[in-house]
C-alpha positions as CSV (number, residue, x, y, z in Angstrom):
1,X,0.0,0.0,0.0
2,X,1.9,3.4,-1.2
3,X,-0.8,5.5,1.0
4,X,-0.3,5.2,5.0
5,X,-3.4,3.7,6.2
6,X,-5.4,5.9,8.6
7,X,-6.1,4.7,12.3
8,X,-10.0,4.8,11.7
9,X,-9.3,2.9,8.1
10,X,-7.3,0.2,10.1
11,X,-9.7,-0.3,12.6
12,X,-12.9,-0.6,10.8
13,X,-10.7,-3.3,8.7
14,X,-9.7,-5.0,11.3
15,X,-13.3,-4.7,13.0
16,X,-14.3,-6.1,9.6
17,X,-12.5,-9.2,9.9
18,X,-13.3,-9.9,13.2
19,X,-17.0,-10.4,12.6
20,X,-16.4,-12.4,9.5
21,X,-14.4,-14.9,11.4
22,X,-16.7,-14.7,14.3
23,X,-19.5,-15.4,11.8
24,X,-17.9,-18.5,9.7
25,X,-17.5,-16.0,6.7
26,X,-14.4,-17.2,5.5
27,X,-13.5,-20.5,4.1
28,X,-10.4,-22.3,5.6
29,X,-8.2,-20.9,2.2
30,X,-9.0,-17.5,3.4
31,X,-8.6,-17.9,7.5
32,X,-4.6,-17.7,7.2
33,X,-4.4,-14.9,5.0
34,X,-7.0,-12.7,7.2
35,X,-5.2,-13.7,10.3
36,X,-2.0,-11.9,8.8
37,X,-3.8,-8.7,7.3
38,X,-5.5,-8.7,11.0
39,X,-1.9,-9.1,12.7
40,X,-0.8,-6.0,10.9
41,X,-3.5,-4.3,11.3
42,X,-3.5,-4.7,15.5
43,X,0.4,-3.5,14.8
44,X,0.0,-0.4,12.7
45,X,-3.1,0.7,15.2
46,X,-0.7,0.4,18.2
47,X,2.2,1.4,16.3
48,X,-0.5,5.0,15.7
49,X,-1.9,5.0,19.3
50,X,1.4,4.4,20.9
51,X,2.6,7.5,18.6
52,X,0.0,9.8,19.4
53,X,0.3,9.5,23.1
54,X,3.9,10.5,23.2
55,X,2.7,13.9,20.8
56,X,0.3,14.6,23.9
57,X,3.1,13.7,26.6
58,X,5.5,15.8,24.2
59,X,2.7,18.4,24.1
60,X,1.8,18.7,27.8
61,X,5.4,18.8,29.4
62,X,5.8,22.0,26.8
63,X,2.7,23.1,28.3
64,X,4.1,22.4,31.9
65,X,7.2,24.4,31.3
66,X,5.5,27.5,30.4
């Protein structure tokens, strides 16, 4: 994917998925390949979180200083 995949594009994927494998939506071809996408999924969405919360640490010690 050239584009960086939004937070809120990630999740609703990964949300996506979900219910399709808690609702026997996939055949056992597709399973292993939609546990993968969902792996990197759960990554780039911590990978985002875990980014934005040190912007607000960053933000509020500035904030503290002044």
């Amino acid at each position: 994917m050239n584009k960086e995949q939004k937070y809120e594009e990630a999740y609703a994927q990964l949300h996506d998925i979900v219910r399709k494998l808690e609702n026997d939506e996939y055949d056992i071809d597709e399973i292993a390949a939609q546990l993968k996408t969902a792996q990197r999924l759960i990554k780039l969405c911590k990978d985002k979180l875990s980014k934005a919360e040190a912007e607000i640490s960053k933000i509020q010690a500035e904030q503290d200083q002044q």
